[in-house]
DSSP file (Angstrom, degrees, kcal/mol; ACC not computed):
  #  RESIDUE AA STRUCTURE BP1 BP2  ACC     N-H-->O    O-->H-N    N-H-->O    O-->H-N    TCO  KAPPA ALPHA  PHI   PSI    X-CA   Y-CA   Z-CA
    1    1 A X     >        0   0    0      0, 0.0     4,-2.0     0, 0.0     5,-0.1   0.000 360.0 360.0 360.0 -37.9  240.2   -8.0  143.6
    2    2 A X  H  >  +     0   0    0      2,-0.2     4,-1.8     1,-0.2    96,-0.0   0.923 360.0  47.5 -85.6 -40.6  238.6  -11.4  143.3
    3    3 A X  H  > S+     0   0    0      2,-0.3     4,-1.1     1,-0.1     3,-0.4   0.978 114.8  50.7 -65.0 -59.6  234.9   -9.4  142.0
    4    4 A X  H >> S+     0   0    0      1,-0.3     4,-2.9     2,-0.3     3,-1.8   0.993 107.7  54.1 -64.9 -62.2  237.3   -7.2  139.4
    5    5 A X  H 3< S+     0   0    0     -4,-2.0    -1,-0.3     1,-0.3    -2,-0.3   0.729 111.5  40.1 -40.1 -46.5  238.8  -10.2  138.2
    6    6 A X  H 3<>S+     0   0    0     -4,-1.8     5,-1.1    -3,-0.4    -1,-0.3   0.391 109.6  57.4 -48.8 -24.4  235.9  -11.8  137.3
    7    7 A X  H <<5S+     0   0    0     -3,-1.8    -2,-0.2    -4,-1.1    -3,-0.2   0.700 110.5  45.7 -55.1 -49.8  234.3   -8.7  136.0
    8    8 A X  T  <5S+     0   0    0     -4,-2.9    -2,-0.2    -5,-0.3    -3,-0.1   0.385 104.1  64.2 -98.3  -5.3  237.4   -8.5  133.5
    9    9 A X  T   5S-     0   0    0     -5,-0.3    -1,-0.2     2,-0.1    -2,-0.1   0.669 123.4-108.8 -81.0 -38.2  237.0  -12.7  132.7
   10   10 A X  T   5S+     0   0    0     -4,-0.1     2,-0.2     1,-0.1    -3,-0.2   0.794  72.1 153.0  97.3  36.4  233.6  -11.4  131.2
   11   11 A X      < -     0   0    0     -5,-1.1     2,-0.8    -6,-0.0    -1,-0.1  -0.629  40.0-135.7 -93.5 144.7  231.8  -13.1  134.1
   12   12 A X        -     0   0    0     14,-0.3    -5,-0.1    -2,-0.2    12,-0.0  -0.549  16.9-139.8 -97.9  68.2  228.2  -11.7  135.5
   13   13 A X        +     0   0    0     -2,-0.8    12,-0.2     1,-0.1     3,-0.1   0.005  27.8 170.7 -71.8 147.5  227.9  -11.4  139.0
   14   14 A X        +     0   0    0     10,-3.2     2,-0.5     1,-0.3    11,-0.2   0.825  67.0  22.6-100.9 -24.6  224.6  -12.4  140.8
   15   15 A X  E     -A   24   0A   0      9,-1.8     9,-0.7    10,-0.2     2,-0.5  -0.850  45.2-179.0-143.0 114.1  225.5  -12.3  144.4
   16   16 A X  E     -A   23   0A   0     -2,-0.5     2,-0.3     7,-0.2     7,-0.2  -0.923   7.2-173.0-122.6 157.6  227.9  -10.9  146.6
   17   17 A X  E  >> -A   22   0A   0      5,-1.9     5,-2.0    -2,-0.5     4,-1.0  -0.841  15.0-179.0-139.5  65.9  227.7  -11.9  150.4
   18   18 A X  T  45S+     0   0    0     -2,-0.3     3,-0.1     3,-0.2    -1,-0.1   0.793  80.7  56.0 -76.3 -22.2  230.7   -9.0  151.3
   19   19 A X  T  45S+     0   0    0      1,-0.2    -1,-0.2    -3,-0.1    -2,-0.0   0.908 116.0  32.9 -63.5 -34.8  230.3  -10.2  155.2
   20   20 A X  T  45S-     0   0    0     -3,-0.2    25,-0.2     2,-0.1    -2,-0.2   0.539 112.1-120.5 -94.2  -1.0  230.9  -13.7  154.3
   21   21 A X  T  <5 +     0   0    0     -4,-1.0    24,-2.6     1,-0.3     2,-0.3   0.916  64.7 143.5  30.6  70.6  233.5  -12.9  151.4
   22   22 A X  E   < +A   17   0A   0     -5,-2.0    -5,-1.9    22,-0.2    -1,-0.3  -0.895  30.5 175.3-127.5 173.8  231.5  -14.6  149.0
   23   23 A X  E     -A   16   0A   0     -2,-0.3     2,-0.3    -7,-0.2    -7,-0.2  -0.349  11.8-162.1-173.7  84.7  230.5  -14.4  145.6
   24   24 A X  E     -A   15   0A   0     -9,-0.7   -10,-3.2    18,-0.2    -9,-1.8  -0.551  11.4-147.8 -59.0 120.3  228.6  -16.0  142.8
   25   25 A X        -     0   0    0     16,-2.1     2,-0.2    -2,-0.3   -11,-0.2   0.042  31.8-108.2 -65.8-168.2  228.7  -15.6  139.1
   26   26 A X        -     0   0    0    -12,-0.1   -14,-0.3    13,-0.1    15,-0.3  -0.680  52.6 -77.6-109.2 158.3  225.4  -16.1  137.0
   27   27 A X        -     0   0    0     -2,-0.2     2,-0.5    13,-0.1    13,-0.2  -0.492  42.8-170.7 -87.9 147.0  225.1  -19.3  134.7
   28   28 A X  E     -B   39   0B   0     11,-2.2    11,-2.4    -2,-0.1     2,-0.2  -0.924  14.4-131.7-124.9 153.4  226.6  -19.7  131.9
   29   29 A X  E     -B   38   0B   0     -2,-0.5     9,-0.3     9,-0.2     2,-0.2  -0.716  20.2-178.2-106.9 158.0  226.2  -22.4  129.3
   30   30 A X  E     -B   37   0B   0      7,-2.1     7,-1.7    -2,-0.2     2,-0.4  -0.928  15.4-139.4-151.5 147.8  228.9  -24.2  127.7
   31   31 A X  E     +B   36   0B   0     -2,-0.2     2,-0.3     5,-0.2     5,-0.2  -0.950  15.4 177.7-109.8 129.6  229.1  -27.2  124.7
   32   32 A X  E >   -B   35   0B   0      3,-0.8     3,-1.0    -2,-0.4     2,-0.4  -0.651  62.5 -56.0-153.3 118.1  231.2  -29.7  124.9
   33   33 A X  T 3  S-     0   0    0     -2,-0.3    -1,-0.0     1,-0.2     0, 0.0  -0.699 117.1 -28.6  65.7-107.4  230.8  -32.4  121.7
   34   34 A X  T 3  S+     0   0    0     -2,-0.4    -1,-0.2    -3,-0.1     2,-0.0   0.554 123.9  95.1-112.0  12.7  227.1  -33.3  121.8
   35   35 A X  E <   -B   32   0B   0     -3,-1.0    -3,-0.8    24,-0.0     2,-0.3  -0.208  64.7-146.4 -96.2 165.2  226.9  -32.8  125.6
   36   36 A X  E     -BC  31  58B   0     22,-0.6    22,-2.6    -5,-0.2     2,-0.3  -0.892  17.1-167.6-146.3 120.3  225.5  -29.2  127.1
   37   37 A X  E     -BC  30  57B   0     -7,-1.7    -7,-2.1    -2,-0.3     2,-0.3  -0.587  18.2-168.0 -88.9 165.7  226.7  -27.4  130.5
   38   38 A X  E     +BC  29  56B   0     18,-1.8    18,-3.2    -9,-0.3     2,-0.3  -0.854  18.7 165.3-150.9 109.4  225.8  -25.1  132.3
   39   39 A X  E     -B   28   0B   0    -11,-2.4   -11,-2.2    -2,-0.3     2,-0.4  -0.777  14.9-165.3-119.8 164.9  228.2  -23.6  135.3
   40   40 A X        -     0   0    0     14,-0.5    14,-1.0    -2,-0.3     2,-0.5  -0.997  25.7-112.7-129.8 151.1  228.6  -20.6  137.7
   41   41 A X  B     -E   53   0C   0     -2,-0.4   -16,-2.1   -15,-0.3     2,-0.5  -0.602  19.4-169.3 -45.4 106.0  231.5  -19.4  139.9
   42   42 A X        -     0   0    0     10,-1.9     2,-0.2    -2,-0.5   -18,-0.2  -0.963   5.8-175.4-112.6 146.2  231.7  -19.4  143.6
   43   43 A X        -     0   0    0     -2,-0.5     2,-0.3   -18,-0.1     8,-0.2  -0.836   1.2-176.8-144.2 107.7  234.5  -17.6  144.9
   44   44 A X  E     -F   50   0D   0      6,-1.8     6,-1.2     7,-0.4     2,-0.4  -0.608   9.6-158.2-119.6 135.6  235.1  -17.7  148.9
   45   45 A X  E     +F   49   0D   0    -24,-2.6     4,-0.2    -2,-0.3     2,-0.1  -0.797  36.7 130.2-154.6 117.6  238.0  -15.6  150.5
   46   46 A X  S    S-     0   0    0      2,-2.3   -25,-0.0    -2,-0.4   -26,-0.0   0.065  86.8 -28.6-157.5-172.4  239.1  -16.6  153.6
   47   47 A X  S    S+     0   0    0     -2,-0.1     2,-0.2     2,-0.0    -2,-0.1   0.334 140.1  15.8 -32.7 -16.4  242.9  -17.2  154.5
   48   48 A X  S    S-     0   0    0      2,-0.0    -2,-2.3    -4,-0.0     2,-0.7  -0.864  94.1 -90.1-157.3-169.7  242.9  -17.9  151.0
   49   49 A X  E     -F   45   0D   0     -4,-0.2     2,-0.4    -2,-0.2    -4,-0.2  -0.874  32.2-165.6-137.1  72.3  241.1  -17.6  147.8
   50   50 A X  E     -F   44   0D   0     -6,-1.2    -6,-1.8    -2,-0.7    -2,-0.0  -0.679   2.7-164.6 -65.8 122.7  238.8  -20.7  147.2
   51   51 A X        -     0   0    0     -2,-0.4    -7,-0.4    -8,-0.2    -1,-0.0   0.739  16.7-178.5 -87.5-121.9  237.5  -20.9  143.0
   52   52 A X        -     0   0    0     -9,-0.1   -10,-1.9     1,-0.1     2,-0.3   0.404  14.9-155.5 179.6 117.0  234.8  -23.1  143.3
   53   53 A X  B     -E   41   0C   0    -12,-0.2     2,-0.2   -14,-0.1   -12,-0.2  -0.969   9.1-162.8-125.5 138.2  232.3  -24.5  139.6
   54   54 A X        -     0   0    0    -14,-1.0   -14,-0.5    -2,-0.3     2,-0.2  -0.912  20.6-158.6-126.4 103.7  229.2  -25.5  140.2
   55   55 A X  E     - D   0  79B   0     24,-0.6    24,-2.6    -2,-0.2     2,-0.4  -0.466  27.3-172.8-113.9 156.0  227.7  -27.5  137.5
   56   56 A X  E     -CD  38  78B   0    -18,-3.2   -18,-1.8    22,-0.2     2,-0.3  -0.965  11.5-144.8-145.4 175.2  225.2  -29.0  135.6
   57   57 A X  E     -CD  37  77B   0     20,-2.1    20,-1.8    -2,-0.4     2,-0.5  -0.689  11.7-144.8 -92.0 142.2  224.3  -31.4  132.7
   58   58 A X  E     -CD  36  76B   0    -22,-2.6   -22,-0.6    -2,-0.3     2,-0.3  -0.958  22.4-174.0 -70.4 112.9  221.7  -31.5  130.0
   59   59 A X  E     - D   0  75B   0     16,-3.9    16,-2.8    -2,-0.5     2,-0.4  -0.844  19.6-138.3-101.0 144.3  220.8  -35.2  129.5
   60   60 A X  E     - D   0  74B   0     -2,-0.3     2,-0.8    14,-0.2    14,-0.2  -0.951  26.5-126.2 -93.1 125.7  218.3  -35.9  126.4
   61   61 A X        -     0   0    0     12,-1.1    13,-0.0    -2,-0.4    -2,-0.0  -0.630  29.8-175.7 -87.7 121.6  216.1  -38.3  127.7
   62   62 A X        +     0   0    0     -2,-0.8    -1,-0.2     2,-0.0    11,-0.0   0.553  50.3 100.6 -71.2 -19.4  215.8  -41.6  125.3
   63   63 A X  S >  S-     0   0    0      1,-0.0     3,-0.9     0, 0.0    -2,-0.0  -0.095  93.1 -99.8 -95.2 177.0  213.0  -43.5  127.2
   64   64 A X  T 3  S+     0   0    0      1,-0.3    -1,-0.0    -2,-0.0    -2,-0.0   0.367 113.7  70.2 -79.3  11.9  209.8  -44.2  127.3
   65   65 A X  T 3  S+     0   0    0      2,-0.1     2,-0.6     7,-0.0    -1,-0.3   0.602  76.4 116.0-108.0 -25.7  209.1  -41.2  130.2
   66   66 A X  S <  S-     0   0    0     -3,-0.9     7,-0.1     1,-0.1    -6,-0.0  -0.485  77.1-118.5 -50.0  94.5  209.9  -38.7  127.2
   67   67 A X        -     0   0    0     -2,-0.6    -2,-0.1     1,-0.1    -1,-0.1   0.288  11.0-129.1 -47.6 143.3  206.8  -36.6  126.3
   68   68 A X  S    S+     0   0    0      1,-0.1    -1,-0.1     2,-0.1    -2,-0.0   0.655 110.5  60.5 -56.8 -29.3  205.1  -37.1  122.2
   69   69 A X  S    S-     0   0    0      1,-0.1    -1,-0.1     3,-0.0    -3,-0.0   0.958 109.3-130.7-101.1 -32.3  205.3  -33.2  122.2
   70   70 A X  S >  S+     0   0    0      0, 0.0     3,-0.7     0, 0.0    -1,-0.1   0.604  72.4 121.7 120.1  12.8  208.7  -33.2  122.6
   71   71 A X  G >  S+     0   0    0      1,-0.2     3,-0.6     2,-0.1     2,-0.6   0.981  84.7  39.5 -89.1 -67.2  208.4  -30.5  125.7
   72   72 A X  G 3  S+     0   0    0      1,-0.2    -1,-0.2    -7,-0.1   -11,-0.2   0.103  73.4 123.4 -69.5  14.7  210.0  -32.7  128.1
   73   73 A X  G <  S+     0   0    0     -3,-0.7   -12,-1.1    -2,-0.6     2,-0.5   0.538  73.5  56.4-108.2 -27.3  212.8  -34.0  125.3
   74   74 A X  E <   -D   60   0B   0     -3,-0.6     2,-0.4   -14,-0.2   -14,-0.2  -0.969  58.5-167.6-139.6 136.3  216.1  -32.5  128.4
   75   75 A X  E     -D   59   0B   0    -16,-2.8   -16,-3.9    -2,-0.5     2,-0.6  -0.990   7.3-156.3-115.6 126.7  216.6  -33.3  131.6
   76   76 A X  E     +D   58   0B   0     -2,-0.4     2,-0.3   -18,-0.2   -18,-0.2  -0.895  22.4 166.2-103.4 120.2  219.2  -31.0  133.8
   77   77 A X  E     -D   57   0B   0    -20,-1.8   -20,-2.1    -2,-0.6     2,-0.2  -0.874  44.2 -86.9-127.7-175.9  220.7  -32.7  136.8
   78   78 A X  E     -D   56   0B   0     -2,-0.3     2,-0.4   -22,-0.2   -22,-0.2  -0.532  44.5-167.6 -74.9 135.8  223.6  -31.8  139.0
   79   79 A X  E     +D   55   0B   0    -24,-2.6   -24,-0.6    -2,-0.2     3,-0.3  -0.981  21.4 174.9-130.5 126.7  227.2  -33.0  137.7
   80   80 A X  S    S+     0   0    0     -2,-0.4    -1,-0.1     1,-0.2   -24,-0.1   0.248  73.2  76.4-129.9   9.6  230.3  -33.0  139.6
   81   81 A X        +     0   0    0    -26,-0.1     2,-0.3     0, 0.0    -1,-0.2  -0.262  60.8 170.4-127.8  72.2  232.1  -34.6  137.1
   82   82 A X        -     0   0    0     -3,-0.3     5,-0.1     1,-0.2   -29,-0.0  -0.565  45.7 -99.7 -61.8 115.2  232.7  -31.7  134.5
   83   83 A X     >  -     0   0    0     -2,-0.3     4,-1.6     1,-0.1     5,-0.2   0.373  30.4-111.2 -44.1 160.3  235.3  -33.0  131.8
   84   84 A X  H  > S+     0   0    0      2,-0.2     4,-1.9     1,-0.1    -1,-0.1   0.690 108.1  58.6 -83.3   1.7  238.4  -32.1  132.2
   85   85 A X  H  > S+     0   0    0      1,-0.2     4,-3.9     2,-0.2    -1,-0.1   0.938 111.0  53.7 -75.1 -52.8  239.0  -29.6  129.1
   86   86 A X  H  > S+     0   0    0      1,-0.2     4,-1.2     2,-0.2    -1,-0.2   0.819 106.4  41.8 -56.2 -37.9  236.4  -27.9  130.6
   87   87 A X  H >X>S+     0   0    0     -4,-1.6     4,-5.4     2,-0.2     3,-1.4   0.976 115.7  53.7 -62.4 -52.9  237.5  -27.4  134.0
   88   88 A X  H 3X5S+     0   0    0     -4,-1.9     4,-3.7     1,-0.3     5,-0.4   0.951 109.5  47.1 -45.7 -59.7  240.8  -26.6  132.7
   89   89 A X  H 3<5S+     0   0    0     -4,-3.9     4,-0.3     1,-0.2    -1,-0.3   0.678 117.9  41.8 -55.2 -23.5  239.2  -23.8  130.2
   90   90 A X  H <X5S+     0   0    0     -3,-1.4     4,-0.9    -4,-1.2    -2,-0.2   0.765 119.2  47.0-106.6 -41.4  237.1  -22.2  133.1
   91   91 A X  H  X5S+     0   0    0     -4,-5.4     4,-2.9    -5,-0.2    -2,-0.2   0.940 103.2  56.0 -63.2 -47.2  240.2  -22.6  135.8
   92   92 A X  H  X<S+     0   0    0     -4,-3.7     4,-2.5    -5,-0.5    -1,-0.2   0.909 105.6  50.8 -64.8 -30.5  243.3  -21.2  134.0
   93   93 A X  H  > S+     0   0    0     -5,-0.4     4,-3.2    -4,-0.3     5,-0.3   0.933 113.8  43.6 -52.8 -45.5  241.8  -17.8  133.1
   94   94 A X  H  X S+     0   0    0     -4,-0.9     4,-3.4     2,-0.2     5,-0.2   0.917 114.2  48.2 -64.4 -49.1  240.9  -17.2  136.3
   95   95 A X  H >X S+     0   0    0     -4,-2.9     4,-2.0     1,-0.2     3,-0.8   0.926 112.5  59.9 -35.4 -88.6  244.4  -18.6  137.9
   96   96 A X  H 3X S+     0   0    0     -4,-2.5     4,-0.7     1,-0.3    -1,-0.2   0.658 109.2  32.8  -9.8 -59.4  245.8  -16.4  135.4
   97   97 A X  H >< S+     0   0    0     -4,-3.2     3,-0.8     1,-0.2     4,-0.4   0.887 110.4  63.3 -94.0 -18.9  244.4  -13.1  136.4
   98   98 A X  H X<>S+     0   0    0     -4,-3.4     5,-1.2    -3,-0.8     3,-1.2   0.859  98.2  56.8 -43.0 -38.9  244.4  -13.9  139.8
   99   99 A X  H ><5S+     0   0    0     -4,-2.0     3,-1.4    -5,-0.2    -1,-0.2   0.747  92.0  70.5 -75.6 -17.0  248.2  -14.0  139.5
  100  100 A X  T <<5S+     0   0    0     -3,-0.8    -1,-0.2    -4,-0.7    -2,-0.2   0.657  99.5  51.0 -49.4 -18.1  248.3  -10.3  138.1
  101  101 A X  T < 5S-     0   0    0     -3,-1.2    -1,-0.3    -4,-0.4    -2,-0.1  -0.219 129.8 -99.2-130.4  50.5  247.3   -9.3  141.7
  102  102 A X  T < 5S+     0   0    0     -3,-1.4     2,-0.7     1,-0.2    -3,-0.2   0.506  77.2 141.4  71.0   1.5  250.3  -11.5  143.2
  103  103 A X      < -     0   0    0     -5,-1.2    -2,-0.2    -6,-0.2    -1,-0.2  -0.745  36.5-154.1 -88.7 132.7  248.2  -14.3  144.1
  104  104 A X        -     0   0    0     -2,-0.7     2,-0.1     1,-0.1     0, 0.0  -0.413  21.2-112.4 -89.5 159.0  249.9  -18.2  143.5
  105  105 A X        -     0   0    0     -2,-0.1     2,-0.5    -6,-0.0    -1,-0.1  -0.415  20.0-138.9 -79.9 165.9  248.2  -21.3  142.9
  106  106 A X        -     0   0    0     -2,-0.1    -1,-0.0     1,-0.1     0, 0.0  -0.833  15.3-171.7-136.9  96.3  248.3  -23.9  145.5
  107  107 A X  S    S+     0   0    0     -2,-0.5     2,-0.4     1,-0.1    -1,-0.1   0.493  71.1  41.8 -96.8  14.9  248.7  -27.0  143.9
  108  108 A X        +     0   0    0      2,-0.0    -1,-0.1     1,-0.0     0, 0.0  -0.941  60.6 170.0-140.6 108.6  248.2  -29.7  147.0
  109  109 A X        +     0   0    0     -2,-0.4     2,-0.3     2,-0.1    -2,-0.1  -0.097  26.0 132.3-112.4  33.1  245.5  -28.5  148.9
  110  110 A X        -     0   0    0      1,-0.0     2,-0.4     0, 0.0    -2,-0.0  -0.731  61.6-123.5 -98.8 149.2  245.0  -31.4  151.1
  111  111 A X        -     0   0    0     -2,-0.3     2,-0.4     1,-0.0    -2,-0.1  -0.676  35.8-168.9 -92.5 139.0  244.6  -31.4  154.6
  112  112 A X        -     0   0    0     -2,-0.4     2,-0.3    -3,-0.0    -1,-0.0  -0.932  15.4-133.8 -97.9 131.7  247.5  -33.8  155.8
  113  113 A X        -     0   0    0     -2,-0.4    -2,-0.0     1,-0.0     0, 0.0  -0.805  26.8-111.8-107.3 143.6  247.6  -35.0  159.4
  114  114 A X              0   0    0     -2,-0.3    -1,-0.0     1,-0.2     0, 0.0  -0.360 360.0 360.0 -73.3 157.6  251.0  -34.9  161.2
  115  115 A X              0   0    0     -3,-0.0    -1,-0.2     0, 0.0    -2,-0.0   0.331 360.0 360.0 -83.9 360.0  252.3  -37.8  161.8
């Protein structure tokens, strides 16, 4: 279900791990304003149905470590704080067709300790 759904998003998958119920998309790149991402999908299914984007940034480096030829001109590092349009734009489709096959969103997923 979770692999069809994603198939039907227009998503690529690179890896599925059917012992571990996992699954990764392939990266895709994304603009937002002058900035450039690049994310993939994890999707873990368990007792429920974890979504999971794993991203990164293009930084253009400004300093003096920046190459004459211009080769060296983007630096990609790891980003965990993907804007929120974006998150939003990559989550709700997925929510969405995930709810075609009776699955709900869970909107407080924090572990609370009884008191």
């Amino acid at each position: 279900m979770a692999k069809s759904s994603l198939l039907d998003l227009g998503y690529k998958i690179d890896l599925v791990a059917p012992e571990g119920f996992f699954m990764l998309t392939k990266i895709q790149g994304v603009k937002k304003d002058i900035r450039q991402y690049e994310f993939r999908i994890a999707v873990l299914v368990e007792d429920r149905v974890e979504v999971i984007i794993v991203a990164q940034r293009k930084v253009f480096k400004r300093d003096s470590e920046a190459s004459i030829g211009g080769k060296d001109l983007i630096q990609t590092e790891v980003s965990d704080k993907l804007p929120y349009s974006l998150q939003r734009s990559i989550f709700y489709p997925i929510i969405d067709e995930f709810t075609k096959y009776g699955l709900v969103e869970v909107k407080d997923i924090t572990l609370r300790a009884s008191a």
